[in-house]
mmCIF entry with sequence, helices, sheets and N, C-alpha, C, O atoms, coordinates in Angstrom:
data_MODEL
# 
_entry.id   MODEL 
# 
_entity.id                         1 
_entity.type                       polymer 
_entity.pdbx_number_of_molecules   1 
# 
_entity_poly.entity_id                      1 
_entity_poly.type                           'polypeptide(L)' 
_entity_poly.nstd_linkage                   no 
_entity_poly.nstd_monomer                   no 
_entity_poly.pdbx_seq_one_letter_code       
;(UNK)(UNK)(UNK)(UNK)(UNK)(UNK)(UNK)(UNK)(UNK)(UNK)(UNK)(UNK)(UNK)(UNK)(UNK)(UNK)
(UNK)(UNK)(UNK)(UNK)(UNK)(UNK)(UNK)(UNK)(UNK)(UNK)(UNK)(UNK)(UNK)(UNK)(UNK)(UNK)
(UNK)(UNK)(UNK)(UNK)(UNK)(UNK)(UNK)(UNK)(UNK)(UNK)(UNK)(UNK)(UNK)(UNK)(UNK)(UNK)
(UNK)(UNK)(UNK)(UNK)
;
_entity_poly.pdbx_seq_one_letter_code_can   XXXXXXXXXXXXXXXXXXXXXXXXXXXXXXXXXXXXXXXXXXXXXXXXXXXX 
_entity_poly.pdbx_strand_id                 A 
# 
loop_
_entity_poly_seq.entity_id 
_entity_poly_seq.num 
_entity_poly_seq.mon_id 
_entity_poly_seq.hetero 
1 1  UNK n 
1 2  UNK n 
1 3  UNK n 
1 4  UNK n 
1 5  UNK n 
1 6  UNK n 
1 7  UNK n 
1 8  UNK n 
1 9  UNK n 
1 10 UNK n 
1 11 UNK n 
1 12 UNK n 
1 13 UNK n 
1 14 UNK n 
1 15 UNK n 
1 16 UNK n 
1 17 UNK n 
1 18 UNK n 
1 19 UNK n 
1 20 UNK n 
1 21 UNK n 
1 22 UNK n 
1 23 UNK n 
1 24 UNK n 
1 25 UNK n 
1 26 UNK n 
1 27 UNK n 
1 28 UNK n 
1 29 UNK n 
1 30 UNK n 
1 31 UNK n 
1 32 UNK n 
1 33 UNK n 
1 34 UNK n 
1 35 UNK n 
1 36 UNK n 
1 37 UNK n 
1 38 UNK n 
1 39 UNK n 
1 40 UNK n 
1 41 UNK n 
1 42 UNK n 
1 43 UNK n 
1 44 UNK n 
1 45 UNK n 
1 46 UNK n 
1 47 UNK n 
1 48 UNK n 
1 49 UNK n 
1 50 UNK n 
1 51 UNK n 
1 52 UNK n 
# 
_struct_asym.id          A 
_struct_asym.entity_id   1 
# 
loop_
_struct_conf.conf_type_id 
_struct_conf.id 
_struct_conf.pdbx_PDB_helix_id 
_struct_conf.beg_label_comp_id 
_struct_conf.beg_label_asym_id 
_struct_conf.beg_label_seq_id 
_struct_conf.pdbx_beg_PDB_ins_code 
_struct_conf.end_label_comp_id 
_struct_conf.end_label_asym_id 
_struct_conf.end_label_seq_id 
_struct_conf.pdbx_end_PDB_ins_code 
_struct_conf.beg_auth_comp_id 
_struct_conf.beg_auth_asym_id 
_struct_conf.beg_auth_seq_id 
_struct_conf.end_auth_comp_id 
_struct_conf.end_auth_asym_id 
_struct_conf.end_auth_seq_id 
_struct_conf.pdbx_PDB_helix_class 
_struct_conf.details 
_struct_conf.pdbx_PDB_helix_length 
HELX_P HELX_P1 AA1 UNK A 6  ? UNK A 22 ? UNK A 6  UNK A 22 1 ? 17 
HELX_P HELX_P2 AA2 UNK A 28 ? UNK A 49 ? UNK A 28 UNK A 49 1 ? 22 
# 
_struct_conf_type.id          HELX_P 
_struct_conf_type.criteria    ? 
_struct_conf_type.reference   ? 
# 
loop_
_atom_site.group_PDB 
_atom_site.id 
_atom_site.type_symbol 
_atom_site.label_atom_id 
_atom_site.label_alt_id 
_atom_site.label_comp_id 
_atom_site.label_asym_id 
_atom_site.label_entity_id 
_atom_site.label_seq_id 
_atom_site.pdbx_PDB_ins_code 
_atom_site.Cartn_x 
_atom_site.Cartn_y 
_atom_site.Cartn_z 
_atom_site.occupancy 
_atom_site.B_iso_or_equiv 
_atom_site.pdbx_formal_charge 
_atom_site.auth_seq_id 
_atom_site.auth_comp_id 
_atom_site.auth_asym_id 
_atom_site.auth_atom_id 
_atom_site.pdbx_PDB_model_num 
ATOM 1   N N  . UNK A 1 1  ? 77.089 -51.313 -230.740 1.00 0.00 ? 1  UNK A N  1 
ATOM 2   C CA . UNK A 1 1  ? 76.415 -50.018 -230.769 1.00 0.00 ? 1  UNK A CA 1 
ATOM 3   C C  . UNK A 1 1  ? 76.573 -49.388 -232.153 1.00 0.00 ? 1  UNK A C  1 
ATOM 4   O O  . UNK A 1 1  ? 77.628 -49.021 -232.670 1.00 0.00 ? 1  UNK A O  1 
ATOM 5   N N  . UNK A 1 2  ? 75.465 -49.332 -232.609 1.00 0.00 ? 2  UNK A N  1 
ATOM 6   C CA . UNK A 1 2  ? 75.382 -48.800 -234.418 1.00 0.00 ? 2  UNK A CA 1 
ATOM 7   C C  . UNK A 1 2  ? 76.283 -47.166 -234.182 1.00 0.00 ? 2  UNK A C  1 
ATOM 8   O O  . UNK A 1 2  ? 76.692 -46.654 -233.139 1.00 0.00 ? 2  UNK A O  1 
ATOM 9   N N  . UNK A 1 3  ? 76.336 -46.821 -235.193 1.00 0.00 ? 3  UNK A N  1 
ATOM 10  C CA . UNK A 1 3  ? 76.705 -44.971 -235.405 1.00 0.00 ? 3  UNK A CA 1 
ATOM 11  C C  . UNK A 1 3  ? 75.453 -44.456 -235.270 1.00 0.00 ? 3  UNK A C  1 
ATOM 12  O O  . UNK A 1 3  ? 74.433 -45.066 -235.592 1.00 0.00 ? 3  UNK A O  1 
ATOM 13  N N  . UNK A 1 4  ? 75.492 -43.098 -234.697 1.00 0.00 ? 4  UNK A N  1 
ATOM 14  C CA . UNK A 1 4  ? 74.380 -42.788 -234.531 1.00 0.00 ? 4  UNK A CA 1 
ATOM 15  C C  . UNK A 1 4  ? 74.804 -41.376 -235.268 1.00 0.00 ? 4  UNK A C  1 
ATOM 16  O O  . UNK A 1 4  ? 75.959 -40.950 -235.297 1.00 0.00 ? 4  UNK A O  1 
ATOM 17  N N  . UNK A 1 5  ? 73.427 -40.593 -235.981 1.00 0.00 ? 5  UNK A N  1 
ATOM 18  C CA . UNK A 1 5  ? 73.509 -39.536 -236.772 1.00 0.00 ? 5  UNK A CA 1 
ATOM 19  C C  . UNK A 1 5  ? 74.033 -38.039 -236.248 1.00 0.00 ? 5  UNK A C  1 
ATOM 20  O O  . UNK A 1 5  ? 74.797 -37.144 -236.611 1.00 0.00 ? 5  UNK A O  1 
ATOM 21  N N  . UNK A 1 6  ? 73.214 -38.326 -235.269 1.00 0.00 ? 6  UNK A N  1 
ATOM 22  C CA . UNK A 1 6  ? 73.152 -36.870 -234.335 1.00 0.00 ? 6  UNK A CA 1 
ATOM 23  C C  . UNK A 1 6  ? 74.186 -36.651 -233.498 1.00 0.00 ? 6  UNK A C  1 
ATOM 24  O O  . UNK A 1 6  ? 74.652 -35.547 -233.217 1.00 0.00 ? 6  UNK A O  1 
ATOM 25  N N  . UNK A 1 7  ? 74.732 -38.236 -232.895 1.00 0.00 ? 7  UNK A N  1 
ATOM 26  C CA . UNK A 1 7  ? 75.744 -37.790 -231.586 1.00 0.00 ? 7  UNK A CA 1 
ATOM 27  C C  . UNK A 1 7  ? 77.213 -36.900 -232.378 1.00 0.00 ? 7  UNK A C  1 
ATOM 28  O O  . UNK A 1 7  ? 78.137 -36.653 -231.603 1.00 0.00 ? 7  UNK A O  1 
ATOM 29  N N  . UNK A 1 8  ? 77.330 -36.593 -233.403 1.00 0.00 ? 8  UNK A N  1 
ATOM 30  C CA . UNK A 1 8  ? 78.561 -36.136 -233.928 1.00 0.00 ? 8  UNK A CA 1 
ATOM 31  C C  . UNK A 1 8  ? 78.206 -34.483 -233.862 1.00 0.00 ? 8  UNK A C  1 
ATOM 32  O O  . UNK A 1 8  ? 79.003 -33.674 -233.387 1.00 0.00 ? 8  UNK A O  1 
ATOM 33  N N  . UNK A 1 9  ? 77.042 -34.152 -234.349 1.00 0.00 ? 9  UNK A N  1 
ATOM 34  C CA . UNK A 1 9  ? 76.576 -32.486 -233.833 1.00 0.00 ? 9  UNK A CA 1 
ATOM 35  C C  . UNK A 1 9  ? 76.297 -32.490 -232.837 1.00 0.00 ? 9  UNK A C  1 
ATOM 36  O O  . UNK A 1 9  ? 76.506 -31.374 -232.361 1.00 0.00 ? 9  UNK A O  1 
ATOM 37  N N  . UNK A 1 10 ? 75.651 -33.568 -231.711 1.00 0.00 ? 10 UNK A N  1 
ATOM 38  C CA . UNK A 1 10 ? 75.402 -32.926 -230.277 1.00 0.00 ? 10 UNK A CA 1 
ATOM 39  C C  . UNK A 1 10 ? 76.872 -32.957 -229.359 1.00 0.00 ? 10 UNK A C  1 
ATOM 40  O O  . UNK A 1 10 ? 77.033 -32.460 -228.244 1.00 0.00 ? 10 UNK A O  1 
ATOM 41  N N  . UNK A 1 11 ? 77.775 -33.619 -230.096 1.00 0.00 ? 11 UNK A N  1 
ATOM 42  C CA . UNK A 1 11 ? 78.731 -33.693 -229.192 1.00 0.00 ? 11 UNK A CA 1 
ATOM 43  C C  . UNK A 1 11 ? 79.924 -32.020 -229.719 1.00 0.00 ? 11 UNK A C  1 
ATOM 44  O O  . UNK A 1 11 ? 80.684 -31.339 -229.030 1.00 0.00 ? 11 UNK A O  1 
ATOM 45  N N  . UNK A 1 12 ? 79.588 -31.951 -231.011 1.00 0.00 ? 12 UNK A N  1 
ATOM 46  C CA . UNK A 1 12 ? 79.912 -30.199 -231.766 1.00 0.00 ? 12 UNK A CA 1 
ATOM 47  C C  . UNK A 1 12 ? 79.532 -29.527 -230.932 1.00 0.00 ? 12 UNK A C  1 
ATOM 48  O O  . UNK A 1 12 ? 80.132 -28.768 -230.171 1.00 0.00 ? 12 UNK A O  1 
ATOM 49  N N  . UNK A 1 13 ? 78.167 -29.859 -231.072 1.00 0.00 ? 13 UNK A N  1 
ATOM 50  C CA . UNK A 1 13 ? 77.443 -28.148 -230.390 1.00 0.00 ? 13 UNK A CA 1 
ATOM 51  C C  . UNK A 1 13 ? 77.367 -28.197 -228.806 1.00 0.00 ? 13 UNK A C  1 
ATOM 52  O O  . UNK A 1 13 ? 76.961 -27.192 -228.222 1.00 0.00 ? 13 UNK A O  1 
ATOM 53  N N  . UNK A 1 14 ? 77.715 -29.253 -228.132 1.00 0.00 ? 14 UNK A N  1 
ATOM 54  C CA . UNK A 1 14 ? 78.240 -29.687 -226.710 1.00 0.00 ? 14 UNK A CA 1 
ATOM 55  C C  . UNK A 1 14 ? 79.681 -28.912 -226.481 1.00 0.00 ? 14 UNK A C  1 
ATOM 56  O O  . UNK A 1 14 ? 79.812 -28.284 -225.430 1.00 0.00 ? 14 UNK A O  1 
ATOM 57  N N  . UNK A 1 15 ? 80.570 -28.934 -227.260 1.00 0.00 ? 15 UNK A N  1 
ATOM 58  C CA . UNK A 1 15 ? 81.897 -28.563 -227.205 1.00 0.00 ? 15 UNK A CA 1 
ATOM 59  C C  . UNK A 1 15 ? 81.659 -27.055 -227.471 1.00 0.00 ? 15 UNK A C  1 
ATOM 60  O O  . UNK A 1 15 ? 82.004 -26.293 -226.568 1.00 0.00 ? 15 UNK A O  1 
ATOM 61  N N  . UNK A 1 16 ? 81.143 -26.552 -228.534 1.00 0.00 ? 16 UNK A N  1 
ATOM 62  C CA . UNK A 1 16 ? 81.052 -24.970 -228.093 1.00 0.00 ? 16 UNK A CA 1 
ATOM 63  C C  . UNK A 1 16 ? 80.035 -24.238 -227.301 1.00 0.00 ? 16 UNK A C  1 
ATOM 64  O O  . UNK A 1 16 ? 80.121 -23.012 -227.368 1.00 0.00 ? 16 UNK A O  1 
ATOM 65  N N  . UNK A 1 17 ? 79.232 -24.659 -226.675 1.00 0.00 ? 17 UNK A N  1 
ATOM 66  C CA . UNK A 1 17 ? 78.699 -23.972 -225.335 1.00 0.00 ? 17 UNK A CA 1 
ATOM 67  C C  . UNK A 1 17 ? 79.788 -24.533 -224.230 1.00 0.00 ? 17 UNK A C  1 
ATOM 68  O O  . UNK A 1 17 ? 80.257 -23.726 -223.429 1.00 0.00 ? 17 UNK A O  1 
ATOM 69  N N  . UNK A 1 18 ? 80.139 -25.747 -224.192 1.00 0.00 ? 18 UNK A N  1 
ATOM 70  C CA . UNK A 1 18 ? 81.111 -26.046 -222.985 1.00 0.00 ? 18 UNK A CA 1 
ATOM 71  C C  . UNK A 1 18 ? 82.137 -24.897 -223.135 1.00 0.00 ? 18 UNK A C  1 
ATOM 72  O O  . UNK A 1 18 ? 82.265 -24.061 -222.240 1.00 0.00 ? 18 UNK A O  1 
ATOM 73  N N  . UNK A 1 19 ? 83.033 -24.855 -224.529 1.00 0.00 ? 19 UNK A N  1 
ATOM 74  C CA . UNK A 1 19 ? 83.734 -23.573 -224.855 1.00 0.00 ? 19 UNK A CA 1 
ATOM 75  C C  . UNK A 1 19 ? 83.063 -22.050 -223.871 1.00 0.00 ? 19 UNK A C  1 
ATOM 76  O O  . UNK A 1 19 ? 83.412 -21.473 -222.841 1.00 0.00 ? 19 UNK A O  1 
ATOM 77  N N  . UNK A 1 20 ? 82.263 -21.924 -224.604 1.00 0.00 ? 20 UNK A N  1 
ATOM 78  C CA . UNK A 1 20 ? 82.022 -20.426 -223.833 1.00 0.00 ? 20 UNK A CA 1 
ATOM 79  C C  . UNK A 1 20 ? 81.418 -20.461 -222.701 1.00 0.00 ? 20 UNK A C  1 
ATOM 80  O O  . UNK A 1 20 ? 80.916 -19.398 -222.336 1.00 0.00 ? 20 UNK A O  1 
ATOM 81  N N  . UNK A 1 21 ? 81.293 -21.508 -221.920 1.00 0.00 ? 21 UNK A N  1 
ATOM 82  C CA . UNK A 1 21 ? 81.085 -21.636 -220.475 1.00 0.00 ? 21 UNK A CA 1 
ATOM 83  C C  . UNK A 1 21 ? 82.554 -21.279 -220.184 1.00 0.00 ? 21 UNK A C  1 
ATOM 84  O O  . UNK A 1 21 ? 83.029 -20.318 -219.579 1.00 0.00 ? 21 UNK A O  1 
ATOM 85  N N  . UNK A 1 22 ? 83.290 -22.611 -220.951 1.00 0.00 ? 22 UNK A N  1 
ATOM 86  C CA . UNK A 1 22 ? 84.855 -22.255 -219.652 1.00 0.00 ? 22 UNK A CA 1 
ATOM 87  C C  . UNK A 1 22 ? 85.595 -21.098 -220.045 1.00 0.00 ? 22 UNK A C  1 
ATOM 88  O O  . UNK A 1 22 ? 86.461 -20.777 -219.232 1.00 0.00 ? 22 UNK A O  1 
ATOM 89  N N  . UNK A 1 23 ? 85.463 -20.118 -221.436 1.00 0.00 ? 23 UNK A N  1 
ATOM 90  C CA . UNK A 1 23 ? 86.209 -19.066 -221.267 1.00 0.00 ? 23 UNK A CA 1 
ATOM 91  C C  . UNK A 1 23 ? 85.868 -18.352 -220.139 1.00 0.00 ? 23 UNK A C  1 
ATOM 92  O O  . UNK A 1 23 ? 86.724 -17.899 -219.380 1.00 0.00 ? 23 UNK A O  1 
ATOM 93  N N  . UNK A 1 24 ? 84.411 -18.184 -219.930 1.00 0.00 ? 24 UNK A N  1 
ATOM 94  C CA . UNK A 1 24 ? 83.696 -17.604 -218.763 1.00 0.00 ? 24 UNK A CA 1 
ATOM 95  C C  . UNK A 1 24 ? 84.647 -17.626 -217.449 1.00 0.00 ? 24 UNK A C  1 
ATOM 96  O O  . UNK A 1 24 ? 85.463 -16.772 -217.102 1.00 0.00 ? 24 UNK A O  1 
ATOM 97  N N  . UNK A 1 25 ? 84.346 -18.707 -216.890 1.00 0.00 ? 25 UNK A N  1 
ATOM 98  C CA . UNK A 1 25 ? 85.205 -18.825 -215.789 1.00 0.00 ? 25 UNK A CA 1 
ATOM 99  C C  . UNK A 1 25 ? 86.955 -19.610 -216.120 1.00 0.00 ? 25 UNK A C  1 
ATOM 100 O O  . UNK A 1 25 ? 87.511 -20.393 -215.350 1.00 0.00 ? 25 UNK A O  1 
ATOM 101 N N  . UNK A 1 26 ? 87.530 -19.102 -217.484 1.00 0.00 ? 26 UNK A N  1 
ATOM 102 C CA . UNK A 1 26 ? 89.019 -19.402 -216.928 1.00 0.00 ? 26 UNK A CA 1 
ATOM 103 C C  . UNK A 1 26 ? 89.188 -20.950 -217.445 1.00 0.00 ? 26 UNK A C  1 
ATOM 104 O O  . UNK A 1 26 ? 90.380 -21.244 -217.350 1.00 0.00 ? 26 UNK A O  1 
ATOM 105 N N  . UNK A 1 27 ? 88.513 -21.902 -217.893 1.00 0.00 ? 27 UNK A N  1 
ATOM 106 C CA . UNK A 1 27 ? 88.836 -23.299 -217.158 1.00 0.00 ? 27 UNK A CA 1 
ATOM 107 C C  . UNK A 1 27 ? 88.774 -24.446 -218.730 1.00 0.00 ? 27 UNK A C  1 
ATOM 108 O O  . UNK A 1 27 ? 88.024 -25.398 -218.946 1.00 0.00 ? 27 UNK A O  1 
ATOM 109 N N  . UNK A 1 28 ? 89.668 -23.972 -219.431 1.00 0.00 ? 28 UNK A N  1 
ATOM 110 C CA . UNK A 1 28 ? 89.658 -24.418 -220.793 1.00 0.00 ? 28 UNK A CA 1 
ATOM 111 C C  . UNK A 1 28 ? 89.560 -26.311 -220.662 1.00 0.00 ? 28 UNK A C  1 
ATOM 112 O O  . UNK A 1 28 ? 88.679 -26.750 -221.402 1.00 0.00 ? 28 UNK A O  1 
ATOM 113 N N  . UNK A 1 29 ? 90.059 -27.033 -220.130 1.00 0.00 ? 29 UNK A N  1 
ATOM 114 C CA . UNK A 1 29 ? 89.666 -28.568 -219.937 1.00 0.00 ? 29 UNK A CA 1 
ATOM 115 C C  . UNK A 1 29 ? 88.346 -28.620 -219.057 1.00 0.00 ? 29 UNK A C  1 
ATOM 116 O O  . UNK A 1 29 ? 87.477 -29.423 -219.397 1.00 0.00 ? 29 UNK A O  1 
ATOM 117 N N  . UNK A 1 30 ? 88.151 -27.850 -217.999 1.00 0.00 ? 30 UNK A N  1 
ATOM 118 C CA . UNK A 1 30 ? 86.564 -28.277 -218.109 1.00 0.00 ? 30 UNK A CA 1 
ATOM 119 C C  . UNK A 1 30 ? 85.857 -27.756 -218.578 1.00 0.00 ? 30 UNK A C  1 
ATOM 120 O O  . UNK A 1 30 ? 84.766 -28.304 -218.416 1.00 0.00 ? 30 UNK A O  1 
ATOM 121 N N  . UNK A 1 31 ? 85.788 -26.707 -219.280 1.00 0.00 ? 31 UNK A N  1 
ATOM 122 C CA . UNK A 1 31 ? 84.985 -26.757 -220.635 1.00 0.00 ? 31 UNK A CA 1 
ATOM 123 C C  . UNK A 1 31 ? 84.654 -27.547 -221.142 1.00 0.00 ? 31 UNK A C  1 
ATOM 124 O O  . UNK A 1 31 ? 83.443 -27.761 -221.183 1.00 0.00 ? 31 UNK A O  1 
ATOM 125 N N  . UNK A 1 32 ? 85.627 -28.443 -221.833 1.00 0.00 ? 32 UNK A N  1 
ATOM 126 C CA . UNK A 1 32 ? 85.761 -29.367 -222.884 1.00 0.00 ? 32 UNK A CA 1 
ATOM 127 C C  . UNK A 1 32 ? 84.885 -30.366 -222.573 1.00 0.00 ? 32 UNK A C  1 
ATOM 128 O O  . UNK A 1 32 ? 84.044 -30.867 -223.319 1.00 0.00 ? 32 UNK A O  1 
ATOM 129 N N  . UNK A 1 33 ? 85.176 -30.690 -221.183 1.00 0.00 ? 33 UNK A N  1 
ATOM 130 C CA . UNK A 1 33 ? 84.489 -32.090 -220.657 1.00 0.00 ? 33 UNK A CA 1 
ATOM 131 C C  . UNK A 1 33 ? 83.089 -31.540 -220.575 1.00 0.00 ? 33 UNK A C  1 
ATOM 132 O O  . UNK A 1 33 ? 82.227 -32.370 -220.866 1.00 0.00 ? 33 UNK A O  1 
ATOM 133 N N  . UNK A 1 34 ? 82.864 -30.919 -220.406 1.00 0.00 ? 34 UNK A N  1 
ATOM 134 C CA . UNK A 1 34 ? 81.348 -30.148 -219.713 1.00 0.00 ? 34 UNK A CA 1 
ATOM 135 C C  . UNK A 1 34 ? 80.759 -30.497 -221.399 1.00 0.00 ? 34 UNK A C  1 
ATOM 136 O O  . UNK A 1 34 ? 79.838 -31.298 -221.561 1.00 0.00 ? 34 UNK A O  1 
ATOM 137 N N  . UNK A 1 35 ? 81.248 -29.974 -222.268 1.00 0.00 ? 35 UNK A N  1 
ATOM 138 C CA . UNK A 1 35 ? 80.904 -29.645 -223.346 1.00 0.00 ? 35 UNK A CA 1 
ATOM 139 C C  . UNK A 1 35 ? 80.870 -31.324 -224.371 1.00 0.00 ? 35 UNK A C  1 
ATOM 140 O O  . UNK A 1 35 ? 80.113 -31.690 -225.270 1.00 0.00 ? 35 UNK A O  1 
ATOM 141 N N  . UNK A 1 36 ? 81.714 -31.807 -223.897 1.00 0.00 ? 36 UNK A N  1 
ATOM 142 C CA . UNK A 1 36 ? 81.271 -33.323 -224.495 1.00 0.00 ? 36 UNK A CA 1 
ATOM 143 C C  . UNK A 1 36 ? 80.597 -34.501 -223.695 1.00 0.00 ? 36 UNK A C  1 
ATOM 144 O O  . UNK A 1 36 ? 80.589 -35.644 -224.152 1.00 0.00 ? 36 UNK A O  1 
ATOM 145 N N  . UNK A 1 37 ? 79.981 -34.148 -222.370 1.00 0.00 ? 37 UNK A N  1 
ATOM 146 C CA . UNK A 1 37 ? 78.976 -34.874 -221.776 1.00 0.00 ? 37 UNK A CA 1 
ATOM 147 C C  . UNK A 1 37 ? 77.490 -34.150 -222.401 1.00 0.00 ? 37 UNK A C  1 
ATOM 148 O O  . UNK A 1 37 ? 76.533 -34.891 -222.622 1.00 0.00 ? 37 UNK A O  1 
ATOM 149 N N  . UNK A 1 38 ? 77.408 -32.918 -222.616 1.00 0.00 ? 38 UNK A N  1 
ATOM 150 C CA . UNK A 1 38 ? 76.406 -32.189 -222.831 1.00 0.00 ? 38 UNK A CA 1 
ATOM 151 C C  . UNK A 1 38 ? 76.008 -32.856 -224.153 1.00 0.00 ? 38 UNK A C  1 
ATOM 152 O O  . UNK A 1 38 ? 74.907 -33.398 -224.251 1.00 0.00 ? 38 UNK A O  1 
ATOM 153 N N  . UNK A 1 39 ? 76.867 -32.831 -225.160 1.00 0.00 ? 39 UNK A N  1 
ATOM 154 C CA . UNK A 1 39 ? 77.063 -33.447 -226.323 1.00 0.00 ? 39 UNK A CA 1 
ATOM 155 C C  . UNK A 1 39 ? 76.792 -34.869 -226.408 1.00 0.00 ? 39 UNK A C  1 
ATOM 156 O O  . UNK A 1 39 ? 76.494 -35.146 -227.570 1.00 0.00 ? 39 UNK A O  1 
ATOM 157 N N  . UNK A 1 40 ? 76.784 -35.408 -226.003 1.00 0.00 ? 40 UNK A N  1 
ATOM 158 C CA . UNK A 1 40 ? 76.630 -36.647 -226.056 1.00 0.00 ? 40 UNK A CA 1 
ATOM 159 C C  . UNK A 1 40 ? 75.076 -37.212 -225.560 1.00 0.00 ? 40 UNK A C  1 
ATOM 160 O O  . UNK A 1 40 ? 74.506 -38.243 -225.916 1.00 0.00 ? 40 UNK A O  1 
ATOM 161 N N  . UNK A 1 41 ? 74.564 -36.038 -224.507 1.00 0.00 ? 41 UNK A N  1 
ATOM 162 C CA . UNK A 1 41 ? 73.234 -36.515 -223.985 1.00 0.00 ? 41 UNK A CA 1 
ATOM 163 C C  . UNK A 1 41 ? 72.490 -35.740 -225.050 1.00 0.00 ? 41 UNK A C  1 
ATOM 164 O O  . UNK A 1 41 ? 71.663 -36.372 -225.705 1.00 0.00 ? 41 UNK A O  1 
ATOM 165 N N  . UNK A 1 42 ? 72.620 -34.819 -225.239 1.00 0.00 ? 42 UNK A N  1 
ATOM 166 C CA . UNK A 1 42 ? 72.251 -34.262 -227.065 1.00 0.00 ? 42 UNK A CA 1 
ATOM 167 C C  . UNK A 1 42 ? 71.802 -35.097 -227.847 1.00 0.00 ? 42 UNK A C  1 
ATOM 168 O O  . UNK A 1 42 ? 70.637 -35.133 -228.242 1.00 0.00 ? 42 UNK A O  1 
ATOM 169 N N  . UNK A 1 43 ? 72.966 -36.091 -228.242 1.00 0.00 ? 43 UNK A N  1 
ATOM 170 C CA . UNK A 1 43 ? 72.987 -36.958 -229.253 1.00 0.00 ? 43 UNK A CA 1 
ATOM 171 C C  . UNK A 1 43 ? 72.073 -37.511 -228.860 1.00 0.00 ? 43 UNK A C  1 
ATOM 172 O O  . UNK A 1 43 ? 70.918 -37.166 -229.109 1.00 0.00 ? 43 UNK A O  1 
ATOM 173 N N  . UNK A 1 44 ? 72.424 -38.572 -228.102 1.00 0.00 ? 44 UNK A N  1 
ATOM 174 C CA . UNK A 1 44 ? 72.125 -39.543 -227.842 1.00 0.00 ? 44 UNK A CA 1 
ATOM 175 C C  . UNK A 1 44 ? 70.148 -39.359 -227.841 1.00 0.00 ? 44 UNK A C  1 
ATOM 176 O O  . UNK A 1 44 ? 69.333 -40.233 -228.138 1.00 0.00 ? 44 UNK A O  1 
ATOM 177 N N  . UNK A 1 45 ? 69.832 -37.695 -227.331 1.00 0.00 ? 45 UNK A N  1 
ATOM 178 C CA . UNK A 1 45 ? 68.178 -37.925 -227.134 1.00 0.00 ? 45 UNK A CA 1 
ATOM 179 C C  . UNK A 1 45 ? 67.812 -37.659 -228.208 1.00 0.00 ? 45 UNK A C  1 
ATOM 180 O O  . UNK A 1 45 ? 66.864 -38.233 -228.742 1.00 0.00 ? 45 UNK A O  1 
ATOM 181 N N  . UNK A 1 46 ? 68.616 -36.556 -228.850 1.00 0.00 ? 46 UNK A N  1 
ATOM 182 C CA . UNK A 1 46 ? 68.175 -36.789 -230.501 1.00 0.00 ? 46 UNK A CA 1 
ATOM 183 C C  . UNK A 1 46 ? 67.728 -37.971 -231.157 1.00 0.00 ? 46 UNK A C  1 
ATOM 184 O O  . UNK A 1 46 ? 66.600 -38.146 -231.618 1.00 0.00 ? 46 UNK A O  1 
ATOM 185 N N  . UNK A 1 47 ? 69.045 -39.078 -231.177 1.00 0.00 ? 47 UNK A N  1 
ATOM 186 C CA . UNK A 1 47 ? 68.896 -40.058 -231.988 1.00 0.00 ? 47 UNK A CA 1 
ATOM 187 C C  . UNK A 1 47 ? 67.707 -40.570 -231.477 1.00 0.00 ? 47 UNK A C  1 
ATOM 188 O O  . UNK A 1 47 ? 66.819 -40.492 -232.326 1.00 0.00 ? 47 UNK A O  1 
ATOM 189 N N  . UNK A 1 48 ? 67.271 -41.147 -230.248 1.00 0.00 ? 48 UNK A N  1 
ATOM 190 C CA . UNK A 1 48 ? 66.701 -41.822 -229.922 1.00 0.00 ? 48 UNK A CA 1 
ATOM 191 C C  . UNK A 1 48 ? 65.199 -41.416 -230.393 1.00 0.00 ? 48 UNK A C  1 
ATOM 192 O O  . UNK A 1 48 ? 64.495 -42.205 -231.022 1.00 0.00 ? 48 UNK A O  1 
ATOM 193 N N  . UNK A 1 49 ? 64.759 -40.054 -230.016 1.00 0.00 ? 49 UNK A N  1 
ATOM 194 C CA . UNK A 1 49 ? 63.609 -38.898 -230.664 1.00 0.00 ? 49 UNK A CA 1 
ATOM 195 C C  . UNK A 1 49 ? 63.408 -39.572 -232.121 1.00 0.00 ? 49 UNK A C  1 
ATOM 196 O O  . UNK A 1 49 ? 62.229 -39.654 -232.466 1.00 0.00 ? 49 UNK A O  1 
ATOM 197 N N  . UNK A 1 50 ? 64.441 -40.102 -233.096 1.00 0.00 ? 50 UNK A N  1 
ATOM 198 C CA . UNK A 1 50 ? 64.344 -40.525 -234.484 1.00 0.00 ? 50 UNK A CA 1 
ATOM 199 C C  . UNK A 1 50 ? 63.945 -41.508 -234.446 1.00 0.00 ? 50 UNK A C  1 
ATOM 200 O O  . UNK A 1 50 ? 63.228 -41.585 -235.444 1.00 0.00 ? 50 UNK A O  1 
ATOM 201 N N  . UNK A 1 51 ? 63.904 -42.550 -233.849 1.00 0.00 ? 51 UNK A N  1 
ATOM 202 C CA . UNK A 1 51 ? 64.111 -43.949 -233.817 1.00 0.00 ? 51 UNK A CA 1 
ATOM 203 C C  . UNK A 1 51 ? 62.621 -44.530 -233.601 1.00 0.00 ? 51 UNK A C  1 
ATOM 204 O O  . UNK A 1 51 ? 62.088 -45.504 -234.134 1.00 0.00 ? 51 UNK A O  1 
ATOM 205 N N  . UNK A 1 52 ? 62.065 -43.519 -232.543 1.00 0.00 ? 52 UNK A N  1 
ATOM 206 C CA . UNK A 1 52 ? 61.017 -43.620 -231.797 1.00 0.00 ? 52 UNK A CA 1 
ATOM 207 C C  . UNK A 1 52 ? 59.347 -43.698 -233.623 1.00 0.00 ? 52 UNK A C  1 
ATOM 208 O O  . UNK A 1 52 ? 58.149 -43.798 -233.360 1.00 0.00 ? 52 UNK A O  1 
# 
């Protein structure tokens, strides 16, 4: 699996909306996780959007 450009900001900007989701409700590790699945499907449609 090559590096891909985007998954490193979608998985950033995944981690701070996951962030201010879980301050919301309290829940600082699922934040995190919330915030680096989000991130990653980010990336991942980004990159792919490039490729295309």
């Amino acid at each position: 699996m090559r590096k891909s450009k985007f998954l490193g900001l979608g998985i950033a900007l995944g981690v701070a909306i996951g962030t201010s989701i879980g301050v919301a409700i309290n829940q600082m590790a699922t934040s995190l996780a919330i915030g680096i699945a989000i991130g990653t499907i980010v990336g991942i449609t980004l990159d792919s959007r490039q490729n295309k």
